[in-house]
Every structure is written in structure tokens, then in C-alpha cells.
C-alpha positions as CSV (number, residue, x, y, z in Angstrom):
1,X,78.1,68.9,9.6
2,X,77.4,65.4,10.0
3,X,77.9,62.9,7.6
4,X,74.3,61.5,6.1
5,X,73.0,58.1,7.9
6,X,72.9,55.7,5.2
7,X,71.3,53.1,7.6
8,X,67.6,54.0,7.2
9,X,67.7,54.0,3.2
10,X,69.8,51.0,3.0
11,X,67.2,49.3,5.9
12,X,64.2,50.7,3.7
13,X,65.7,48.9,0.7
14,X,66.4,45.8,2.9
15,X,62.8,46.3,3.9
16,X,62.0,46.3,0.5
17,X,63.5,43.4,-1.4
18,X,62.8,41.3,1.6
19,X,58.6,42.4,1.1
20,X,59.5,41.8,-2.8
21,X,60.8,38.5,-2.2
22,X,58.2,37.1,0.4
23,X,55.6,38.8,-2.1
24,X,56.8,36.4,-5.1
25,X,58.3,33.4,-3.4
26,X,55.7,33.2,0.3
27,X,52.1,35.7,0.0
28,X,51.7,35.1,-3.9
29,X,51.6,31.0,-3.7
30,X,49.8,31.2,-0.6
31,X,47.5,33.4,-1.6
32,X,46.8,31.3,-5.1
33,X,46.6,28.2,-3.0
34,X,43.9,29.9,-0.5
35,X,42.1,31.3,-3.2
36,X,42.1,27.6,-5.0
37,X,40.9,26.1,-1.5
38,X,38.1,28.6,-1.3
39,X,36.8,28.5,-5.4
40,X,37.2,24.2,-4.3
41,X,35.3,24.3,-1.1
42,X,32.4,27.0,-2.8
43,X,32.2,24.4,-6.0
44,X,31.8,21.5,-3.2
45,X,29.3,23.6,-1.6
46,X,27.5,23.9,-4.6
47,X,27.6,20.6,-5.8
48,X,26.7,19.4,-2.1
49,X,23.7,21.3,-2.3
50,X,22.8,20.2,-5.6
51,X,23.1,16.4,-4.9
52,X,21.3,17.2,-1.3
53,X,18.6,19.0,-3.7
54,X,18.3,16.0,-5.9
55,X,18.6,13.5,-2.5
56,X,15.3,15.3,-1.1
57,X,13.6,15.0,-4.4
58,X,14.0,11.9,-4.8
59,X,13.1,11.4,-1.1
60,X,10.0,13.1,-1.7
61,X,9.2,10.9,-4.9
62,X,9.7,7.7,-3.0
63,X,7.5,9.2,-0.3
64,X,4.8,10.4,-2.9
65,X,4.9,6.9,-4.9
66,X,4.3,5.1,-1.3
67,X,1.5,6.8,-0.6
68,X,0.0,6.6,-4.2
69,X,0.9,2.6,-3.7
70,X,-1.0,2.2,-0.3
71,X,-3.9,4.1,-1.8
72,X,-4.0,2.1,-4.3
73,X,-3.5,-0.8,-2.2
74,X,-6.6,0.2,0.4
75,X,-8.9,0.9,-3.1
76,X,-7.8,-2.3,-4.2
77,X,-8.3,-4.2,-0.5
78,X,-12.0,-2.2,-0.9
79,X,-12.6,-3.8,-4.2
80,X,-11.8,-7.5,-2.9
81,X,-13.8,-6.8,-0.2
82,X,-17.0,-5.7,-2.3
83,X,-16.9,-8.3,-4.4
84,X,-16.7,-11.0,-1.5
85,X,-19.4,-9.3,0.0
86,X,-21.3,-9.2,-3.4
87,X,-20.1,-12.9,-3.8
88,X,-21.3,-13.8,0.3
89,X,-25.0,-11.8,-0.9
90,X,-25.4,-13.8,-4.0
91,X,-24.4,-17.4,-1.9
92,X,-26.8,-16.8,0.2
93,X,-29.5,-15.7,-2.2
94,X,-28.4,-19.2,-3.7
95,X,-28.7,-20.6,-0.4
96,X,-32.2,-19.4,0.0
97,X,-33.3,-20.1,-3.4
98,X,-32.5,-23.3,-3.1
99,X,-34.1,-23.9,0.5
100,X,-37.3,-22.2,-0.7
101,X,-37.0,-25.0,-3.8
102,X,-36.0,-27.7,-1.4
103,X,-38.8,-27.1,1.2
104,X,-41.1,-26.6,-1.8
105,X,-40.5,-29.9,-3.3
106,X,-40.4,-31.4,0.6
107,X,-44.2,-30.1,0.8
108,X,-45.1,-31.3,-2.3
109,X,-43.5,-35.0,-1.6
110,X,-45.3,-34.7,1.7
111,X,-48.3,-33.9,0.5
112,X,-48.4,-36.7,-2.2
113,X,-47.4,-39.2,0.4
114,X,-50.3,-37.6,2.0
115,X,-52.7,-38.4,-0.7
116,X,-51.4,-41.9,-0.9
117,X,-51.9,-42.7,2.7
118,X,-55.5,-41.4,2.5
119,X,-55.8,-43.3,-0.3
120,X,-54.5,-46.7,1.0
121,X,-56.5,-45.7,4.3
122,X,-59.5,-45.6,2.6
123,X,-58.8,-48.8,0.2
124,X,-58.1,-50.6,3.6
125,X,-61.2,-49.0,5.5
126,X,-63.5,-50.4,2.9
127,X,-61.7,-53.5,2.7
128,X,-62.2,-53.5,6.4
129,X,-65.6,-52.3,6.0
130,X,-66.5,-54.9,3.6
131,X,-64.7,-57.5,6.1
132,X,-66.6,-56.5,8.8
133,X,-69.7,-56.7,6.9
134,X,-69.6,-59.7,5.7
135,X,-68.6,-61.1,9.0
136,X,-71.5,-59.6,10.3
137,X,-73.7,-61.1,7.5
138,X,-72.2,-64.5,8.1
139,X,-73.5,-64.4,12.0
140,X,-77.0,-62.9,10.8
């Protein structure tokens, strides 16, 4: 009979504190620090996506808020532009208003400078009329 190999139980137990010993001092603290990494860089994630979240809605508010503002800027361009046109109308309603006034008073300075010419034309066409007459007389 032979005697019993002792080699494979004693290299199982080798084997075996060795795997015990990487277990607690190598794969456990690796493990933990791998595990830590990945909890770190899913919470990063997370709160990259979050602030990326609140980025783009502010984005979108900023966006919103200048196109409210350049509506409200083109209504309020419009308004300006009404009232100088309203303002333009009523200058030249003015304008007119006072031309109609203006030529009115002309015609009625013209025609009262009229009235006085005839009049001083007739005063001195019977004051030539009377001249002449008497003239005539005289040689008579």
C-alpha cells in the first residue's frame, strides 16, 4: 500500500488561505472602492442631468422672454408708428386748415382792395370827368 499524498490537501488548503487572504486584504477593498466609484459616477450622472435639466430650462425661459420682449418691442414700434402717422394726419389737417383760412382771408383782402380801387377809380373818373368838362365848358 502506498502511503496517502498529502500534497493535494495541503495545496487545497494553500489554495484556500491564499483565496481567504486576497478575499479580505485584495477583492474585498477593490470591490468596495469599485462599488464607491460606480454609486459616485451614477450620483454625478444624476446630478449632471439634473443641472443640464435646469440649464435647458432656463435656456428655454431666456428664449421665451426674448421673444415675448421683441413682441413687445414690434407692438410697441407699431404704436409709435400710429401715433406719428395720427400725429403727420392731424399736421396736415392743420396745414390745410390753416391754408383754407389763409387763402380765405387773401380773397377777402383782395377783394376789399378790389372795392377800394373801384372806388378810387371812380372818385378819380369823375374827378376826371368833371375836369374834362369843365375844360370843355371853358373852350365853349
Amino acid at each position: 500500500m502506498h502511503p496517502p499524498d498529502w500534497t493535494l490537501p495541503v495545496a487545497s488548503l494553500v489554495f484556500l488561505i491564499t483565496l481567504f487572504a486576497l478575499n479580505r486584504l485584495l477583492f474585498r477593498p477593490l470591490f468596495r472602492i469599485l462599488d464607491e466609484r460606480r454609486e459616485r459616477t451614477v450620483e454625478m450622472r444624476k446630478n449632471a442631468q439634473k443641472e443640464l435639466e435646469y440649464h435647458q430650462a432656463l435656456l428655454e425661459e431666456y428664449h421665451s422672454r426674448i421673444r415675448e420682449e421683441r413682441q413687445s418691442g414690434y407692438r410697441l414700434a407699431e404704436t409709435v408708428r400710429g401715433e406719428a402717422l395720427r400725429e403727420r394726419q392731424d399736421a396736415i389737417a392743420r396745414a390745410r386748415t390753416e391754408a383754407v383760412q389763409l387763402l380765405s382771408r387773401s380773397k377777402d383782402e383782395l377783394q376789399a382792395e378790389c372795392e377800394r380801387a373801384r372806388e378810387r377809380l371812380r372818385r378819380e373818373a369823375d374827378e376826371i370827368g368833371r375836369l374834362i368838362a369843365a375844360r370843355v365848358l371853358q373852350r365853349g
